[in-house]
N, CA and C atoms as an extended XYZ file, in Angstrom:
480
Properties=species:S:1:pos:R:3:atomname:S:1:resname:S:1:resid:I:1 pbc="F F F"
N       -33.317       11.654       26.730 N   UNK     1
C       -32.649       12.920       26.511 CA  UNK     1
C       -31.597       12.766       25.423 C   UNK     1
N       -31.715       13.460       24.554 N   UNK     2
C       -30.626       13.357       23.254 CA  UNK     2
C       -29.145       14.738       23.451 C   UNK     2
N       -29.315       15.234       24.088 N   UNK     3
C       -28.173       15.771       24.365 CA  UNK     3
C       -26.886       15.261       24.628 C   UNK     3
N       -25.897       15.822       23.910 N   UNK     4
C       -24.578       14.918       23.796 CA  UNK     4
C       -23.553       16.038       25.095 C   UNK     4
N       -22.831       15.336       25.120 N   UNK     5
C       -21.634       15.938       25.914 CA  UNK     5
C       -20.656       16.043       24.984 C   UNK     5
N       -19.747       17.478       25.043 N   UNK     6
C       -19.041       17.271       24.431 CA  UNK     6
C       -17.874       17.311       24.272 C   UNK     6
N       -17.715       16.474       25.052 N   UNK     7
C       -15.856       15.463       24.924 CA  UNK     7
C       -16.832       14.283       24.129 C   UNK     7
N       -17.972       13.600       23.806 N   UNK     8
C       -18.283       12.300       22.420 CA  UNK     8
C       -18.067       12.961       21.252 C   UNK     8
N       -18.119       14.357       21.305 N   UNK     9
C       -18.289       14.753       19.133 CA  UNK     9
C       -16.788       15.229       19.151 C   UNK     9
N       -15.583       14.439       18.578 N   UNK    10
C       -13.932       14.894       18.016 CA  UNK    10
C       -14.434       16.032       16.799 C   UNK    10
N       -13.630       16.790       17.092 N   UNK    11
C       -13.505       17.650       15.624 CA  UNK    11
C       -13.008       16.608       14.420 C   UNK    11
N       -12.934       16.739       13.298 N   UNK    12
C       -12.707       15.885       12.172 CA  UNK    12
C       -10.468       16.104       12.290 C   UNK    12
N       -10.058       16.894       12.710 N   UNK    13
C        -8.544       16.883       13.083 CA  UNK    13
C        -8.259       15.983       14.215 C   UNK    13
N        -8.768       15.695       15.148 N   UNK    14
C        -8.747       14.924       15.990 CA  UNK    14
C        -8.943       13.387       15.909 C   UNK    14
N       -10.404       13.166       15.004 N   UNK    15
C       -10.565       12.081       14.227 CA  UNK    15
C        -9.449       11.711       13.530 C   UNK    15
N        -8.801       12.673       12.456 N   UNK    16
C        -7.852       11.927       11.828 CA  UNK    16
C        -6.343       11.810       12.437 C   UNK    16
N        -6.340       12.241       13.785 N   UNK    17
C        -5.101       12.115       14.013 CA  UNK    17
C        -4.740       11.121       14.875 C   UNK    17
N        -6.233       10.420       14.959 N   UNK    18
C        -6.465        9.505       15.464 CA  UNK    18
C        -6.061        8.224       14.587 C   UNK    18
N        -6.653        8.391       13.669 N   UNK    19
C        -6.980        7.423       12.225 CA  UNK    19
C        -5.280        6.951       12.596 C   UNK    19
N        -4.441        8.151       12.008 N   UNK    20
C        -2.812        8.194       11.549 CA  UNK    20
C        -2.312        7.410       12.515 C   UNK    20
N        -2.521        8.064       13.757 N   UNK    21
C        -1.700        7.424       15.220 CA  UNK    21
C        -2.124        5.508       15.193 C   UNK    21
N        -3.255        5.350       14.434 N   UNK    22
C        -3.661        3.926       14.854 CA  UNK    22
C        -2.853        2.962       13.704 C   UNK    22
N        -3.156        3.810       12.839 N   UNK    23
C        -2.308        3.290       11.230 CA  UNK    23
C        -0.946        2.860       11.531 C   UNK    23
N        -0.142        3.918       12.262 N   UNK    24
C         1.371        3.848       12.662 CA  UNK    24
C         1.587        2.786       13.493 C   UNK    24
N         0.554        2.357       14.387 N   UNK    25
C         0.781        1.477       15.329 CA  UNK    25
C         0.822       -0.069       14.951 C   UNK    25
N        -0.369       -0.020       13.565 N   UNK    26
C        -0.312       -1.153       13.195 CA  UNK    26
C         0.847       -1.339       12.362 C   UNK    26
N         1.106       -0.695       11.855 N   UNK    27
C         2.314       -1.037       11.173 CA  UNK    27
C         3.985       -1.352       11.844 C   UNK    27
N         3.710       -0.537       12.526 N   UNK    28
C         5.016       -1.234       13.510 CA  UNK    28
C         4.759       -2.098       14.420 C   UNK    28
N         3.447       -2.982       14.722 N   UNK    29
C         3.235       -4.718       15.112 CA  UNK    29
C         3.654       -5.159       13.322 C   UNK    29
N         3.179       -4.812       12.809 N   UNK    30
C         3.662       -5.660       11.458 CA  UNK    30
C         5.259       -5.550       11.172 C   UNK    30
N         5.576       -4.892       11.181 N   UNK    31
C         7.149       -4.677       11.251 CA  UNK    31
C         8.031       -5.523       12.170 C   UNK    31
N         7.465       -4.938       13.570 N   UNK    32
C         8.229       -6.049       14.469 CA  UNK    32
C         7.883       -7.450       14.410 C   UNK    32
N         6.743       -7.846       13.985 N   UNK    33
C         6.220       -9.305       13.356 CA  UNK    33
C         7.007       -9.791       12.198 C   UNK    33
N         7.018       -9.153       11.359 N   UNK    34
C         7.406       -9.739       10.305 CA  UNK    34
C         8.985       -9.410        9.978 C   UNK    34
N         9.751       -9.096       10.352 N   UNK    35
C        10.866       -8.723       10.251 CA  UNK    35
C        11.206       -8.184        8.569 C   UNK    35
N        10.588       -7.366        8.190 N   UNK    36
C        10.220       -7.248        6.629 CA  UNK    36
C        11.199       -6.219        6.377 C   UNK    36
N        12.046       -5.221        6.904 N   UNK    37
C        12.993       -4.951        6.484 CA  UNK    37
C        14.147       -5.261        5.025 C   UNK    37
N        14.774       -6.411        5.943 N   UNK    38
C        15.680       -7.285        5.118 CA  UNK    38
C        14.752       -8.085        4.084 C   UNK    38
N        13.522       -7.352        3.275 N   UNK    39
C        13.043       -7.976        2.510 CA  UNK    39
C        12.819       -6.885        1.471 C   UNK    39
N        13.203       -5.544        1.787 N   UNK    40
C        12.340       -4.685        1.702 CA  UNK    40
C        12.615       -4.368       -0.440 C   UNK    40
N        11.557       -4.341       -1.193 N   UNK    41
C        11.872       -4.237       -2.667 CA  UNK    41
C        12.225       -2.548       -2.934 C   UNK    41
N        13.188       -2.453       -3.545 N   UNK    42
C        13.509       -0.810       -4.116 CA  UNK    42
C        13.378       -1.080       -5.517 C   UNK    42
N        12.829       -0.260       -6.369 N   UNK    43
C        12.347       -0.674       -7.654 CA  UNK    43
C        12.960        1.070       -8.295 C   UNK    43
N        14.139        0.184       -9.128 N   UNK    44
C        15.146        1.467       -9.353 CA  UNK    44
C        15.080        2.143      -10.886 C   UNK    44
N        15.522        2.594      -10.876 N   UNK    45
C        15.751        3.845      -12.363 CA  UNK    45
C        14.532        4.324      -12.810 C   UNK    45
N        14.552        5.949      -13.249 N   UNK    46
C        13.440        6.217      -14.083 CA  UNK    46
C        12.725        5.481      -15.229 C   UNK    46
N        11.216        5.075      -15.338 N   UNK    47
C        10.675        4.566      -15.948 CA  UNK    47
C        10.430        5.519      -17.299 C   UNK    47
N        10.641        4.840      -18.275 N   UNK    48
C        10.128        5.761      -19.757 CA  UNK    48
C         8.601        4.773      -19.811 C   UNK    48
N         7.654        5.537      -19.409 N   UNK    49
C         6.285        4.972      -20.170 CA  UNK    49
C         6.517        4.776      -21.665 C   UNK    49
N         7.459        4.911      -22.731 N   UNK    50
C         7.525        4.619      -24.114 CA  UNK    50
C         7.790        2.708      -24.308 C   UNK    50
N         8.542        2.746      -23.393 N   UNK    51
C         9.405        1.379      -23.431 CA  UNK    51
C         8.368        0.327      -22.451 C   UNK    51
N         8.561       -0.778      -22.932 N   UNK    52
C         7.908       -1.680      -21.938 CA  UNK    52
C         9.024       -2.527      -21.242 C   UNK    52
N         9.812       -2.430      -21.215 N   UNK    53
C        11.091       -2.877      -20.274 CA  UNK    53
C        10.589       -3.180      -18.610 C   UNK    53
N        11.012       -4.182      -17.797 N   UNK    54
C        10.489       -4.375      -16.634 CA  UNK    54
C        11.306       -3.389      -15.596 C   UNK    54
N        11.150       -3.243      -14.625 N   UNK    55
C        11.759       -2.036      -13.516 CA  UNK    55
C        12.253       -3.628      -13.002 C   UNK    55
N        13.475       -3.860      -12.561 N   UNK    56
C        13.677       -4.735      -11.671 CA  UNK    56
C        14.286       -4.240      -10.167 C   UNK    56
N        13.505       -4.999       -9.344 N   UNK    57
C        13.840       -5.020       -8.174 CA  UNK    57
C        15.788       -5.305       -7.720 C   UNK    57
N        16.056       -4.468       -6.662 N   UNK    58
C        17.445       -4.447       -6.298 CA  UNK    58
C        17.303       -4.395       -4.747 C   UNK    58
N        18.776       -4.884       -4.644 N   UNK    59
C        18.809       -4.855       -2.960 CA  UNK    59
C        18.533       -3.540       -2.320 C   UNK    59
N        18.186       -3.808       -1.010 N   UNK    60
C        18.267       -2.754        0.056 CA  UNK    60
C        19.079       -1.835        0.571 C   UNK    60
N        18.782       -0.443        0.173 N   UNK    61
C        19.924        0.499        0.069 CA  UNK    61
C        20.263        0.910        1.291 C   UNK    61
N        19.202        0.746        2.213 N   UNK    62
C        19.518        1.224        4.129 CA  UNK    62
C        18.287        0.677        4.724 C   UNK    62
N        18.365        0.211        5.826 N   UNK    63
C        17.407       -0.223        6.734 CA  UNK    63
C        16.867        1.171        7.160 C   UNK    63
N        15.451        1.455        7.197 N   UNK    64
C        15.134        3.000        8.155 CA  UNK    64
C        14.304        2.402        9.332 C   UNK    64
N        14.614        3.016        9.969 N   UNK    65
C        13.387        3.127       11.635 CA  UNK    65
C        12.338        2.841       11.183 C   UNK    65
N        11.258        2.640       11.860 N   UNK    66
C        10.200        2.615       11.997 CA  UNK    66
C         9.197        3.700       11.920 C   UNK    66
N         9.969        4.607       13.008 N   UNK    67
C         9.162        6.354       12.625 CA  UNK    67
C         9.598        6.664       11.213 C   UNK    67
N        10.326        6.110       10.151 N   UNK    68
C        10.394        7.107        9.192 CA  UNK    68
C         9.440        6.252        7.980 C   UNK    68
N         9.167        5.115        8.285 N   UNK    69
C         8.191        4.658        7.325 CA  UNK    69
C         6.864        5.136        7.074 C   UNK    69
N         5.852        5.415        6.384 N   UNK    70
C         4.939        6.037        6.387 CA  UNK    70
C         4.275        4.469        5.519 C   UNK    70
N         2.916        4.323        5.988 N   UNK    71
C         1.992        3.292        5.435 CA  UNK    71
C         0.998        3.791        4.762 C   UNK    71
N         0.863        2.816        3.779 N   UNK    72
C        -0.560        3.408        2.630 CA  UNK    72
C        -1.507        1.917        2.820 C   UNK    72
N        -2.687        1.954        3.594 N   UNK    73
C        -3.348        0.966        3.832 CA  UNK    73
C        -4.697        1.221        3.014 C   UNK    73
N        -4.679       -0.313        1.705 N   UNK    74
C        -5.570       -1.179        0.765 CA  UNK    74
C        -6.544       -2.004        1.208 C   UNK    74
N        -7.180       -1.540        1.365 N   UNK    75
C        -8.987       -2.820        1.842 CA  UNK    75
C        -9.291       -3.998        0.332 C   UNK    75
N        -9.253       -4.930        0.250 N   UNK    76
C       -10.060       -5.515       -1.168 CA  UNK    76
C       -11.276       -5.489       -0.826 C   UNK    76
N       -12.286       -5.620       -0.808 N   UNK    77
C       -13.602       -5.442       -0.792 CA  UNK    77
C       -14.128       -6.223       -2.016 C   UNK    77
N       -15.730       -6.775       -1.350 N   UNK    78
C       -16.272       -7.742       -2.492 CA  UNK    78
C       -16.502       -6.923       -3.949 C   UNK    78
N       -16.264       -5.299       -3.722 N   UNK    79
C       -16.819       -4.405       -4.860 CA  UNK    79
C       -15.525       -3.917       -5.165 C   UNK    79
N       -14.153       -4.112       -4.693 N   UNK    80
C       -12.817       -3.762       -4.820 CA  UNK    80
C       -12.031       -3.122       -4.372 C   UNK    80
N       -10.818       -2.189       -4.557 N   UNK    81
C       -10.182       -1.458       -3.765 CA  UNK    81
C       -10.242       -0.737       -3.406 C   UNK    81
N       -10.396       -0.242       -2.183 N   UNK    82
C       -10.444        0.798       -1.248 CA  UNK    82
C        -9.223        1.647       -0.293 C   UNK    82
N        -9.009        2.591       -0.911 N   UNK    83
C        -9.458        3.849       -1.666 CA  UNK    83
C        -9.054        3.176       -2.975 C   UNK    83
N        -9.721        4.131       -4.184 N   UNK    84
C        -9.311        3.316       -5.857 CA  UNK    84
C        -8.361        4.607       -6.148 C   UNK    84
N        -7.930        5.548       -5.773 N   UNK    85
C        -6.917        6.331       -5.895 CA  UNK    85
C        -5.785        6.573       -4.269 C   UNK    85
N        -4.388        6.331       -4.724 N   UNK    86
C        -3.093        6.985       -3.749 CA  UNK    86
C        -2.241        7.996       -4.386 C   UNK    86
N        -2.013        9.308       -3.889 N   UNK    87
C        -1.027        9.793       -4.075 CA  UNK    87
C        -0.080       10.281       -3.181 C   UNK    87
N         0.886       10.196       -3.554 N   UNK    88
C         2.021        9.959       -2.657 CA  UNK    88
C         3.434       10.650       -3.231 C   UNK    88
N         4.371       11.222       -2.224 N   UNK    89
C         6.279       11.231       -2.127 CA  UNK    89
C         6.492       10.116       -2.673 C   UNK    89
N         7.998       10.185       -3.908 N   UNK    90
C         8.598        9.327       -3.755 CA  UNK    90
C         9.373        8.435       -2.566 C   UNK    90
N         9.726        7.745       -2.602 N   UNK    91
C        10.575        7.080       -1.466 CA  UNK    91
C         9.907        5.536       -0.651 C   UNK    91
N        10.583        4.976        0.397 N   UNK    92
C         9.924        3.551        0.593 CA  UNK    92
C         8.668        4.143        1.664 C   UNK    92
N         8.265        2.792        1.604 N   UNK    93
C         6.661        3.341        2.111 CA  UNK    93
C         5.855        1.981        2.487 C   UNK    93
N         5.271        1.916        3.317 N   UNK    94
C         4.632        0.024        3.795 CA  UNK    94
C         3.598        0.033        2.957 C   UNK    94
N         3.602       -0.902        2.040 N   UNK    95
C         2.092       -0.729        1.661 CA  UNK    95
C         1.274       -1.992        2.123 C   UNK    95
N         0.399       -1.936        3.107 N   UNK    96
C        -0.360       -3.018        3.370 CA  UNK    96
C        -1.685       -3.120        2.811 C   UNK    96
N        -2.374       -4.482        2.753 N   UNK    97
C        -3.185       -4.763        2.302 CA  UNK    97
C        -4.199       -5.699        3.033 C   UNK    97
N        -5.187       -5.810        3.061 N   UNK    98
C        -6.417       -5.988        3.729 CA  UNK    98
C        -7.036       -7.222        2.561 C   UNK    98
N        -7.386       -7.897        2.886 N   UNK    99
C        -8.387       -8.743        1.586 CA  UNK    99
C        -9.511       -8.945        2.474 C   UNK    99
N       -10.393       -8.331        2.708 N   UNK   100
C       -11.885       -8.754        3.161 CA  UNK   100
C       -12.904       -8.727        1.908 C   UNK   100
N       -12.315       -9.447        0.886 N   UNK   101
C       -13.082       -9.480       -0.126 CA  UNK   101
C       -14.088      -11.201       -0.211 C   UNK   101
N       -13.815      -11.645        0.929 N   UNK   102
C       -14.321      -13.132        0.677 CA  UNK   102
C       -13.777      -13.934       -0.590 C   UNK   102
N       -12.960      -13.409       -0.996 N   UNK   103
C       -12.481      -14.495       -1.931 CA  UNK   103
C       -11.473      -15.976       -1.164 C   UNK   103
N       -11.426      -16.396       -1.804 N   UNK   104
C       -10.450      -17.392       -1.201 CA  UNK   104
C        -9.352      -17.108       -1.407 C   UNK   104
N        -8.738      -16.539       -2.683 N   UNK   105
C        -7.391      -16.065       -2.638 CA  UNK   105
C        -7.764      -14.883       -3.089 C   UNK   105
N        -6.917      -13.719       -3.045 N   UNK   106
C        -6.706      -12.358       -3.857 CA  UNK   106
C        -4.984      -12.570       -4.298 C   UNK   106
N        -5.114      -12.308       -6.183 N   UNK   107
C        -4.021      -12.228       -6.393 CA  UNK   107
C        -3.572      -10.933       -7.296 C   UNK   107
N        -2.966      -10.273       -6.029 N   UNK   108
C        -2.582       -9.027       -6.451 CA  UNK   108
C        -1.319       -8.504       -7.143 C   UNK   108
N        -1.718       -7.813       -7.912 N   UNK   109
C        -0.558       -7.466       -9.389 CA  UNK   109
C        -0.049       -5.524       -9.043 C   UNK   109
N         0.994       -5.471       -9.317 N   UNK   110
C         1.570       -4.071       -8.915 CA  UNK   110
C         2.644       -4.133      -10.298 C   UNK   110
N         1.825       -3.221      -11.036 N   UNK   111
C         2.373       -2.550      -12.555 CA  UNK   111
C         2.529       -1.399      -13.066 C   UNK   111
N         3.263       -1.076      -13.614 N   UNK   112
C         3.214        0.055      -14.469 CA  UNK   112
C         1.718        0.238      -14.857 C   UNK   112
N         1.186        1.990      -14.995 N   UNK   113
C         0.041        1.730      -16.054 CA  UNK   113
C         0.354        1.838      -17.163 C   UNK   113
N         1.521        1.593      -17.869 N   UNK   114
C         2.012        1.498      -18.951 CA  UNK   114
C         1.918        0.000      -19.415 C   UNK   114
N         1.938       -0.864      -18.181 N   UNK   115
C         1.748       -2.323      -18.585 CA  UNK   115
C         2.542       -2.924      -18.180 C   UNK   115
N         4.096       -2.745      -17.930 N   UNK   116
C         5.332       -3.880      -17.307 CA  UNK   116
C         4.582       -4.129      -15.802 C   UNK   116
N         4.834       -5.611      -15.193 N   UNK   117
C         4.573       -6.149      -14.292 CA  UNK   117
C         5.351       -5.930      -13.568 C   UNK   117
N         5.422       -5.176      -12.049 N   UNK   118
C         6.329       -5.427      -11.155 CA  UNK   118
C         6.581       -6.611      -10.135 C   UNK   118
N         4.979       -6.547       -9.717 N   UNK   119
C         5.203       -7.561       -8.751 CA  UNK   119
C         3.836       -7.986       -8.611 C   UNK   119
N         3.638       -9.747       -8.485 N   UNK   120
C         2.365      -10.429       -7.884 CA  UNK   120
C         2.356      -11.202       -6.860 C   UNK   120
N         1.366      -10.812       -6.093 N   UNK   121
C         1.195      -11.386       -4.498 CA  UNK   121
C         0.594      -12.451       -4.426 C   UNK   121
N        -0.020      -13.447       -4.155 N   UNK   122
C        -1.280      -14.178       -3.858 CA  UNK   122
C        -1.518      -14.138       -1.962 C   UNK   122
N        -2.651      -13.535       -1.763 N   UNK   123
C        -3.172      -13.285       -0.630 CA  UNK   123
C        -4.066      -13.963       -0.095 C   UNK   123
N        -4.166      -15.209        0.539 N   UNK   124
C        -5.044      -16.568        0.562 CA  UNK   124
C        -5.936      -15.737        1.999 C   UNK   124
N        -7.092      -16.031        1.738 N   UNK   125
C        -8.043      -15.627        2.860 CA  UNK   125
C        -7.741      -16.006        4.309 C   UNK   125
N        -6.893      -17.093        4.409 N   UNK   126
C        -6.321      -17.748        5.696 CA  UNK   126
C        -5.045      -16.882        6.415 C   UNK   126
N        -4.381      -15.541        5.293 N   UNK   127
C        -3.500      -14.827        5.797 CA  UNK   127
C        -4.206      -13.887        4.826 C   UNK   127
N        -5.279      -12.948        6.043 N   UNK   128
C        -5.691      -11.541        4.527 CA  UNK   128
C        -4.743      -10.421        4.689 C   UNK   128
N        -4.183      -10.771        5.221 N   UNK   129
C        -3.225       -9.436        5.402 CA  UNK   129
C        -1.799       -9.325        5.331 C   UNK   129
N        -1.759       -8.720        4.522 N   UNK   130
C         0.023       -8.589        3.379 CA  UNK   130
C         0.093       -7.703        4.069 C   UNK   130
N         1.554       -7.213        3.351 N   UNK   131
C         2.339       -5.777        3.604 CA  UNK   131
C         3.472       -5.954        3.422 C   UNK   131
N         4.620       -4.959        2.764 N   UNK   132
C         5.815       -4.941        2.056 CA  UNK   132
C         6.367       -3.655        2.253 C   UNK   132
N         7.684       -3.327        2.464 N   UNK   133
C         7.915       -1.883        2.310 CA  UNK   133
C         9.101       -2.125        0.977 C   UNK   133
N         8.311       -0.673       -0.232 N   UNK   134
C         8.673       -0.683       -0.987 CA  UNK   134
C         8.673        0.961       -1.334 C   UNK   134
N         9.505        0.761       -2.619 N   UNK   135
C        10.303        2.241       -3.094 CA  UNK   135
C        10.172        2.028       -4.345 C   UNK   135
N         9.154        3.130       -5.025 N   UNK   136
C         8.821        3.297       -6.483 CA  UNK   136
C         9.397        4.735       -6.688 C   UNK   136
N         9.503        4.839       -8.111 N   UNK   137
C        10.346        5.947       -8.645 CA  UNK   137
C         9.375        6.679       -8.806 C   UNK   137
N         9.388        8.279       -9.285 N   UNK   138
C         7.794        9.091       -9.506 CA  UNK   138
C         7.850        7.939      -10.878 C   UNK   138
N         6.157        8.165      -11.361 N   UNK   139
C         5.473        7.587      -11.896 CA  UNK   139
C         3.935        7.074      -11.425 C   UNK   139
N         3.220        6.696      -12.846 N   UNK   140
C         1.758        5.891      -12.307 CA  UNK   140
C         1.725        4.620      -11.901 C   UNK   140
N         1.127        4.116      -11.198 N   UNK   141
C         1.235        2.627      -11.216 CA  UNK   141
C         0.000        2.279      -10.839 C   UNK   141
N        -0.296        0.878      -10.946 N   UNK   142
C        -1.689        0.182      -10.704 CA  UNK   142
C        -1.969       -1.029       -9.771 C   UNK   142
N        -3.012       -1.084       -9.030 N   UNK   143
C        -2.721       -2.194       -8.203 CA  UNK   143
C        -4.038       -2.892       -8.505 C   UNK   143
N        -3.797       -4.674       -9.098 N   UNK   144
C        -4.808       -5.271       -9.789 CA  UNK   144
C        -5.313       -6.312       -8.761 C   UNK   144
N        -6.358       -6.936       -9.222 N   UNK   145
C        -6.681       -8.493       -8.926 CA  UNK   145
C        -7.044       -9.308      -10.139 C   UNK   145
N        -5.878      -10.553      -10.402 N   UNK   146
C        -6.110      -11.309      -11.430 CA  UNK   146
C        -6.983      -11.218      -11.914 C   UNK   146
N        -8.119      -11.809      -11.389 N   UNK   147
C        -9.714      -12.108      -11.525 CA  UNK   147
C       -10.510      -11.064      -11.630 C   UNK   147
N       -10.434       -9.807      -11.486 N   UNK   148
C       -11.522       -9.078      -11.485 CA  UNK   148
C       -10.666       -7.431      -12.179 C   UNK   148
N       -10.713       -7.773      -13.413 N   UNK   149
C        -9.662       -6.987      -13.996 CA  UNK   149
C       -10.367       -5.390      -14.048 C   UNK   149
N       -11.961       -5.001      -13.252 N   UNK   150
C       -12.316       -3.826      -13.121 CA  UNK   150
C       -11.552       -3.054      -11.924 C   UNK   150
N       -11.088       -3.935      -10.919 N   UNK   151
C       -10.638       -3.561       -9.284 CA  UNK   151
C        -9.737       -2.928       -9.718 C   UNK   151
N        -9.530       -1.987       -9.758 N   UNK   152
C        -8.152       -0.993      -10.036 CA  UNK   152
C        -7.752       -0.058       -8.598 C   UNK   152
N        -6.549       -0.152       -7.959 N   UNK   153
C        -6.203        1.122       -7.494 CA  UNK   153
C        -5.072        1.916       -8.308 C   UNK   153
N        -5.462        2.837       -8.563 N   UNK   154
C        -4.153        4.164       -8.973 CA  UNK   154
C        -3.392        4.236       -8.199 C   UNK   154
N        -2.017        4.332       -8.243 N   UNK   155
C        -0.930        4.834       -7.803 CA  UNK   155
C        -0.213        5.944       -8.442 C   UNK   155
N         0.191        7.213       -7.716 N   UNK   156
C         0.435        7.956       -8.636 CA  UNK   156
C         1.671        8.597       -7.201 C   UNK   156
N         3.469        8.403       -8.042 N   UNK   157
C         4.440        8.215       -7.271 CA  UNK   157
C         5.003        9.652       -7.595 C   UNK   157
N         4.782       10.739       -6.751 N   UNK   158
C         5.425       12.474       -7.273 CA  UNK   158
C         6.729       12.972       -6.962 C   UNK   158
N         7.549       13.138       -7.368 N   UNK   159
C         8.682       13.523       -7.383 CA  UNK   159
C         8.521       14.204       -5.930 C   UNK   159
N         9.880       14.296       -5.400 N   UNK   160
C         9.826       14.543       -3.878 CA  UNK   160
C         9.281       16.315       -3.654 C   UNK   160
């Protein structure tokens, strides 16, 4: 008999509020794991895409809760990043990362698409899973892998 019941088929709102609620959860085991707060990068002043000047990282302007962080979760994949586009509020934000790309290391680059380097990770297959809470100014940005200079994710940071 192929007839379903239906409390098995979620509406697609339900599905995703599912998705969110699970997202949030992981991120605050990563939080309370990693005590990543007091680590957290704010990457300050408006960027002129004219200039290639680096954005440098500065201390931590306030510790926030946990409910006020919002996470943007990166898969590497053997074919690359997943999703290859984020858009997003300014302000800090977890960005975690996933490497199920079978590589042995993933070494991930977070730049301007103008070209200044902000920041590079190396993500060894023995720990595939990063995550940082960080604060970009509006602007584009890009998230690379050394080695496979097609893997692109877009970042695109919108004024509040």
């Amino acid at each position: 008999m192929n007839s379903r019941h239906p409390s098995h088929t979620l509406p697609v709102f339900l599905k995703m509020t599912l998705l969110v609620t699970v997202v949030a959860a992981i991120a605050g085991i990563a939080l309370a794991r990693r005590s990543i707060f007091p680590s957290m990068i704010v990457f300050s002043a408006p960027v002129n895409a004219a200039k290639s000047e680096a954005v440098t990282p500065v201390a931590a302007q306030r510790q926030r809760t946990i409910a006020n962080i919002e996470a943007e979760l990166v898969t590497v994949t053997p074919h690359g990043f997943e999703p290859q586009q984020i858009t997003r509020p300014s302000g800090a934000f977890l960005l975690m990362l996933d490497n199920r790309s079978g590589l042995r290391q993933v070494n991930l680059g977070l730049s301007l698409e103008a070209g200044a380097q902000l920041r590079e990770v190396p993500v060894p297959r023995e720990q595939p899973d990063w995550s940082e809470v960080i604060a970009l100014p509006p602007g584009r940005y890009v998230l690379t892998e050394a080695d496979h200079p097609r893997w692109l994710c877009r970042l695109t940071i919108t004024a509040l």
